[in-house]
N, C-alpha and C positions, 0 to 999 in steps of 0.2 A: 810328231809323237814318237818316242825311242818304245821299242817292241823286244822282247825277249827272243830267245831261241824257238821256245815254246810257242808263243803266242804266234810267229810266224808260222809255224808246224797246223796249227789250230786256223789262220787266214787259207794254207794250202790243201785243207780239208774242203772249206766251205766253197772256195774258188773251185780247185775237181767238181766238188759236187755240183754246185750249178752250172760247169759244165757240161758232165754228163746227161744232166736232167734235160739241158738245151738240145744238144743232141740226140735224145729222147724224144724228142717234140711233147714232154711233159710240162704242161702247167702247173707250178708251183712256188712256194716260198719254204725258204731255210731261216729257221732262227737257229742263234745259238744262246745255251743255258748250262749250268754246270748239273751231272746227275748222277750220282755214284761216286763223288771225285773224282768226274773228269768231264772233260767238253761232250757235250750232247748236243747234235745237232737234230732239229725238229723239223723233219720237212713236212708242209702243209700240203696235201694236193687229192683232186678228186680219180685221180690214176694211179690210187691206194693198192688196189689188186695186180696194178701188174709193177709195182713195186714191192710189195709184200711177196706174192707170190706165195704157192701152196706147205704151209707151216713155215712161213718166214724165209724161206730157200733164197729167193732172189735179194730181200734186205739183209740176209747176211753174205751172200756173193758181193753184194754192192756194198758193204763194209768192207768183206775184204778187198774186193778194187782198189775202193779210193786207199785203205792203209799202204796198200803194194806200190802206190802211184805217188803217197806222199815220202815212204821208204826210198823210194827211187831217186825221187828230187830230193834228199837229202842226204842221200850217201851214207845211211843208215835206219837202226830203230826208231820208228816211231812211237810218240808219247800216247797211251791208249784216248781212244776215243767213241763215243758209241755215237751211231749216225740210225736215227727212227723215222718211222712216217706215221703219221696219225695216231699217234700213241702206242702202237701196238708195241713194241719194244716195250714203254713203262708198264703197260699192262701185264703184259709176259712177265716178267721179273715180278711186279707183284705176286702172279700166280704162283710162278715157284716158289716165292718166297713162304705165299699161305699153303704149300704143298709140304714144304719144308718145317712149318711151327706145327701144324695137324701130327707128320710124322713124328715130330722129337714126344709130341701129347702121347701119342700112343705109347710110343718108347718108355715113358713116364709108367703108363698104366699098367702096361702089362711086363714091362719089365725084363722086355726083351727086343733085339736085335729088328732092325727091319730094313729089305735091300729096295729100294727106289727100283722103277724103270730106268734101261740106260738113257741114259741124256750125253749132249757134248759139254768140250772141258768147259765153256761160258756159263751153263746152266750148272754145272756140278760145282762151278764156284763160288757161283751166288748161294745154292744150296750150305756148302762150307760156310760163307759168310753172313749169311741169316742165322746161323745154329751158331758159332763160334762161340758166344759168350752165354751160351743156354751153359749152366753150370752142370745139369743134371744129365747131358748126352755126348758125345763126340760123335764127329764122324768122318769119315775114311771113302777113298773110291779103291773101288775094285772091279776087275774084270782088263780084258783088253781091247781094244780098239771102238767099233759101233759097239759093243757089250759093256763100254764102260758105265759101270754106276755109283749112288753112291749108297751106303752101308752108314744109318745111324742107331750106335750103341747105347747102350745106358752107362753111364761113367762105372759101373759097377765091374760090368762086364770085359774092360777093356781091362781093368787092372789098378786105375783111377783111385785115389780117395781122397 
């Protein structure tokens, strides 16, 4: 079977990964599925918490591993990928996502500005890309570092028509 650049990048995800998880001495299974437009790897396993870990800290340390580890072995950028364990990844994003429709509603109603808690650039993006083609808001991050947020306006407001 002839494989892509890519596709090899996507074998060298899944390979780390059960790797890692072997050395773990965690029990589990990796599938892979496409989620956002891009490879989404599902680990199945009852050693959820100490893969998650407190507000997702440790599955996003262990994203970024494995990305740094495929970066490595290829001698550059890696093609994005999101690596979850028991859903809590798709759930999370959903949440933001209904955190993000609730906030543009208000935006709507009352017709004014509203600034989110900080979040990181992952969540501020999906935030960005849930609201993108809401016609009636935009929105914008601001602040610097842990304070970054994001800021959804009413198209009015920003200068928009």
């Amino acid at each position: 079977m002839i494989q892509n650049e890519n596709s090899k990048n996507y074998d060298d995800v899944h390979e780390i990964l059960n790797g890692v998880l072997q050395k773990m001495n965690i029990q589990a299974s990796v599938r892979q599925s496409d989620f956002l437009d891009a490879p989404y790897f599902q680990i199945e396993t009852r050693d959820n918490t100490l893969l998650i870990g407190e507000n997702g800290q440790h599955l996003y340390a262990l994203q970024t591993f494995v990305k740094r580890v495929v970066e490595q072995r290829r001698g550059g950028l890696c093609p994005p990928f999101l690596i979850d364990v028991n859903d809590y990844q798709r759930q999370h994003i959903e949440e933001i996502k209904e955190h993000a429709r609730m906030g543009a509603q208000r935006v709507r109603y009352f017709k004014k500005e509203i600034v989110l808690q900080p979040m990181n650039s992952y969540e501020r993006r999906i935030i960005h890309m849930a609201l993108m083609e809401d016609p009636d808001v935009v929105t914008e991050s601001a602040g610097e570092g842990e304070h970054r947020r994001v800021v959804i306006k009413p198209v009015h407001a920003s200068g928009f028509m």
